[in-house]
C-alpha positions in Angstrom: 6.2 -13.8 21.8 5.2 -15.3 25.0 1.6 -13.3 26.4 1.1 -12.4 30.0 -1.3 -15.2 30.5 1.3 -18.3 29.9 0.0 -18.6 26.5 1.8 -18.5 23.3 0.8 -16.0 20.4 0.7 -17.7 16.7 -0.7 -15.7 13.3 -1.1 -17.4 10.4 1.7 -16.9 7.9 0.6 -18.5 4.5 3.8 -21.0 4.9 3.0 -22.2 8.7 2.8 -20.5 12.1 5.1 -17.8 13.2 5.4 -15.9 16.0 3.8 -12.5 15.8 6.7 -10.8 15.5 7.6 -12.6 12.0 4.4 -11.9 10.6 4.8 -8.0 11.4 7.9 -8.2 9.9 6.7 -9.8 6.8 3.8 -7.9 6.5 6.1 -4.8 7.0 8.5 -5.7 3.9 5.3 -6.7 1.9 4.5 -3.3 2.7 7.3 -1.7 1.6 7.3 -3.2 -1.5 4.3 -1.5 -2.4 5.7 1.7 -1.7 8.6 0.8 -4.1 6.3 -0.5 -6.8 3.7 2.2 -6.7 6.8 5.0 -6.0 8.6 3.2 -9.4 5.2 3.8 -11.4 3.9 7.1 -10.1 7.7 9.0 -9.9 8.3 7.3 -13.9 5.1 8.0 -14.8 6.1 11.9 -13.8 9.4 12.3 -15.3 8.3 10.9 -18.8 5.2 13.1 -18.7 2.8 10.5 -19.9 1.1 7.4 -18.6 2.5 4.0 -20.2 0.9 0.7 -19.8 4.1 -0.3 -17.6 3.1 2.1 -15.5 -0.2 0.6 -15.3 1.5 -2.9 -13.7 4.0 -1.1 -11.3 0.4 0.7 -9.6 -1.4 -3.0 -9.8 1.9 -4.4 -8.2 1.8 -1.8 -5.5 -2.0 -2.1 -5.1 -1.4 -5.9 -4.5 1.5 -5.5 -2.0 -0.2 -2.8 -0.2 -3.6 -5.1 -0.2 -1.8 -8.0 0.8 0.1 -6.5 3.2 -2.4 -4.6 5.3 -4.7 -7.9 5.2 -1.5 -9.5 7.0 -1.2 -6.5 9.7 -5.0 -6.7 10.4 -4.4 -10.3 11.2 -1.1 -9.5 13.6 -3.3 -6.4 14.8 -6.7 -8.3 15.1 -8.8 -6.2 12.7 -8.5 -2.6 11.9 -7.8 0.3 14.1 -10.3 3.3 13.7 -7.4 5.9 14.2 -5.4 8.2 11.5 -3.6 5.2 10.7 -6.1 2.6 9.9 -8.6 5.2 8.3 -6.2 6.8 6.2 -4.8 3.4 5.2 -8.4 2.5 3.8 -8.5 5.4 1.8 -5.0 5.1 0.5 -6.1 1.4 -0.7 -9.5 2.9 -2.2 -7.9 5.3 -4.2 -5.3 3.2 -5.2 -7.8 1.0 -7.0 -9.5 3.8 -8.2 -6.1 5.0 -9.6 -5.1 2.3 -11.1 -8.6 1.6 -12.5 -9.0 4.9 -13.9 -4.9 4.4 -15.3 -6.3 1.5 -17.3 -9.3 3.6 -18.8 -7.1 6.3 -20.1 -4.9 3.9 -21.9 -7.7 1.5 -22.8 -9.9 4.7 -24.5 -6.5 5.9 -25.6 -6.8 9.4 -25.1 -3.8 11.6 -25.2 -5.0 14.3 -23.1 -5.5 12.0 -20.1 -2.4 10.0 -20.7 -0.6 13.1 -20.6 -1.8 15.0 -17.7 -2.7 11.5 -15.6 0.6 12.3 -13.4 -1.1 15.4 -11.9 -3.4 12.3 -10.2 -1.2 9.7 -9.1 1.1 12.1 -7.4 -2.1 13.1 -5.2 -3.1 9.6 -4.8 0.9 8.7 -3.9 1.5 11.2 -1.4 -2.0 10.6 0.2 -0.5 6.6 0.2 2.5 8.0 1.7 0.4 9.1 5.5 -0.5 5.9 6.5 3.1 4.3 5.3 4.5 6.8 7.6 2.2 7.4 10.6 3.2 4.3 12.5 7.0 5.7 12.7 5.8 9.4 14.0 3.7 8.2 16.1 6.0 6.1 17.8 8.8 9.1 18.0 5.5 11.1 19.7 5.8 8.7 22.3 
């Protein structure tokens, strides 16, 4: 994507240099995938009503996409924006690794009570996850 200035605008894409516009896009499915990962663990994890170590690698996976991913749009973005989006996504990654920290306790110390109720916790920690996912799309329709 060409700039105002005559200059042309590369990001870094693991693989080579892209145009912008490829990275948001990549860093957009990475994205996604996290919320199918971490949806996959948290929503399972619900209907069975009790935590499972598979559980355990669907919130790692999502923790990793998400991670990834938002390392990839502060490079398109150049760095983090202090608004809803960019502080909520901080805190959605933060509890995320708190979550799936904490996930790996419970099973680790094997104790039923935790591994049984643990759902009550990620569907917080999910539908916290699920503001910043979403913020970019109503603010846009705001416009």
């Amino acid at each position: 994507m060409p700039r105002g200035d005559g200059r042309q605008r590369y990001r870094w894409s693991g693989g080579g240099r892209t145009w912008g516009g490829a990275l948001n896009g990549s860093a957009t499915v990475v994205i996604t995938s996290a919320l199918v990962f971490y949806s996959i663990g948290v929503w399972s994890e619900r209907f069975q009503g009790r935590l499972k170590p598979w559980h355990l690698a669907f919130f790692y996976a999502g923790l990793v996409c998400d991670t990834v991913g938002t390392g990839m749009m502060f490079d398109y973005a150049g760095g983090m924006t202090f608004d809803v989006h960019g502080i909520s996504g901080l805190l959605a990654i933060v509890l995320m690794a708190i979550h799936a920290v904490w996930a790996t306790v419970v099973l680790l110390r094997k104790d039923e009570r935790w591994i049984q109720k643990f759902h009550k916790f990620s569907i917080a920690v999910w539908l916290i996850w699920l503001v910043p996912y979403f913020s970019p799309m109503f603010f846009a329709m705001a416009r």
